[in-house]
C-alpha positions in Angstrom: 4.8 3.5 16.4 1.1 4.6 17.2 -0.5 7.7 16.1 1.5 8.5 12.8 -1.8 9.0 11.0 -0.5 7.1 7.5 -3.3 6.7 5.6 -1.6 5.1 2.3 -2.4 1.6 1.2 0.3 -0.6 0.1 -1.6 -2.2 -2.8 0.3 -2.3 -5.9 -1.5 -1.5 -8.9 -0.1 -3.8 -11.8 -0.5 -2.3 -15.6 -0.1 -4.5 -18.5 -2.4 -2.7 -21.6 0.7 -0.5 -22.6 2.2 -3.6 -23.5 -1.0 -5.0 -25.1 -1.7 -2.1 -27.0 2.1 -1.8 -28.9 1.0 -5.9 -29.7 -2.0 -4.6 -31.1 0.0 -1.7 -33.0 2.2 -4.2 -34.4 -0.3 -6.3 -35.3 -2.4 -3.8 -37.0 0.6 -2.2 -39.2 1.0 -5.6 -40.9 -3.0 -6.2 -41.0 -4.7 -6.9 -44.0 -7.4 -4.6 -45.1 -10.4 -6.3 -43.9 -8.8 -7.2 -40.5 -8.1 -3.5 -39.6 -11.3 -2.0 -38.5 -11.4 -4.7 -35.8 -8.0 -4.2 -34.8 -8.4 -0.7 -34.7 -11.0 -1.3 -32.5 -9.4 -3.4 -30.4 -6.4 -0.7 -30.0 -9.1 1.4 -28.8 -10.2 0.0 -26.4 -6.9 -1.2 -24.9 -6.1 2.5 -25.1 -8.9 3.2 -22.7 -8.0 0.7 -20.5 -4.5 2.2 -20.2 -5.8 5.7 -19.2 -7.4 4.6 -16.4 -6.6 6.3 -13.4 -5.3 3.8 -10.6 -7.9 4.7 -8.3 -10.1 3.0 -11.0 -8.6 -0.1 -11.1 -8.4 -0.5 -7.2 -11.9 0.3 -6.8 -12.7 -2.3 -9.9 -10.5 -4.5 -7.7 -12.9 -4.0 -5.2 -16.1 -4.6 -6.9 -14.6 -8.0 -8.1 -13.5 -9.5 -5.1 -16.6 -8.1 -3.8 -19.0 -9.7 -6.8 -16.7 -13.2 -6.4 -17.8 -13.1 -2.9 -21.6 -12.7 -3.3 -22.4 -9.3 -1.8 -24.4 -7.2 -3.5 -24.8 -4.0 -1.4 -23.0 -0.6 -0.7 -19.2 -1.2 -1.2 -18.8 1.4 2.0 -20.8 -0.5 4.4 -19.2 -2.8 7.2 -20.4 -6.2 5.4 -18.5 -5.3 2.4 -15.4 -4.9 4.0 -15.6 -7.8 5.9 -16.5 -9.9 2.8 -13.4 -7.7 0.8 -11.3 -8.8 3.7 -12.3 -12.7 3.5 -12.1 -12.0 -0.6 -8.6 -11.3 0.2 -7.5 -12.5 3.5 -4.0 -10.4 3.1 -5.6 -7.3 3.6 -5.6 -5.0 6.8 -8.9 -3.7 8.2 -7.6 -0.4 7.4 -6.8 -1.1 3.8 -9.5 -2.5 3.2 -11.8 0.2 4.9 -9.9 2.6 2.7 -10.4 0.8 -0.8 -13.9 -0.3 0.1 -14.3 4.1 0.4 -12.5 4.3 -2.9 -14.8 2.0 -4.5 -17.9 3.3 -3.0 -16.7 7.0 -4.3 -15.7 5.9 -7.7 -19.7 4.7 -8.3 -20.3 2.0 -10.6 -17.6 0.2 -13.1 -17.8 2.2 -16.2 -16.4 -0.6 -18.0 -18.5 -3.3 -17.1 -21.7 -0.6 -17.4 -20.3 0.0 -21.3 -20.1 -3.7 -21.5 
């Protein structure tokens, strides 16, 4: 029906560090001493990873497909959705307006600015 105004996305956001990070755990009870402060570390930073909000991800998403497919400018702007749309040729123009939004709101990857 026209006009309902839904504005969600169906994009599934798919989490994995939980899982990670109890490896690491595990890993890191039975460590010997001088593997622990790089297992530590590594828990850390899985950690973070975990605690990041899903808007972060998608807009991550975003920037990768965008990145992949060679475009460099604003992540709002009406090139980058169509290059996010060929990037991933499943998703509908209003989806990908939407996350291309997201993205542009969410500023740059503060993962990949950490490094």
């Amino acid at each position: 029906m026209f006009g309902r105004g839904r504005t969600e996305l169906d994009v599934l956001v798919l989490r994995d560090a939980e899982v990670v990070a109890e490896g690491l755990r595990e890993a890191l009870a039975d460590a010997p001493p001088e593997q622990r402060p790089g297992l530590e570390r590594a828990v850390a930073l899985v950690e973070r990873a975990a605690a990041a909000p899903d808007a972060d991800l998608r807009a991550r998403w975003v920037r990768e497909r965008l990145a992949a497919a060679g475009y460099e400018g604003p992540a709002d702007s009406v090139h980058a959705v169509k290059a996010l749309r060929e990037a991933a040729p499943g998703l509908s123009l209003l989806s990908a307006v939407l996350l291309s939004r997201e993205a542009a709101a969410h500023g740059p990857d503060p993962v990949a600015s950490k490094g």
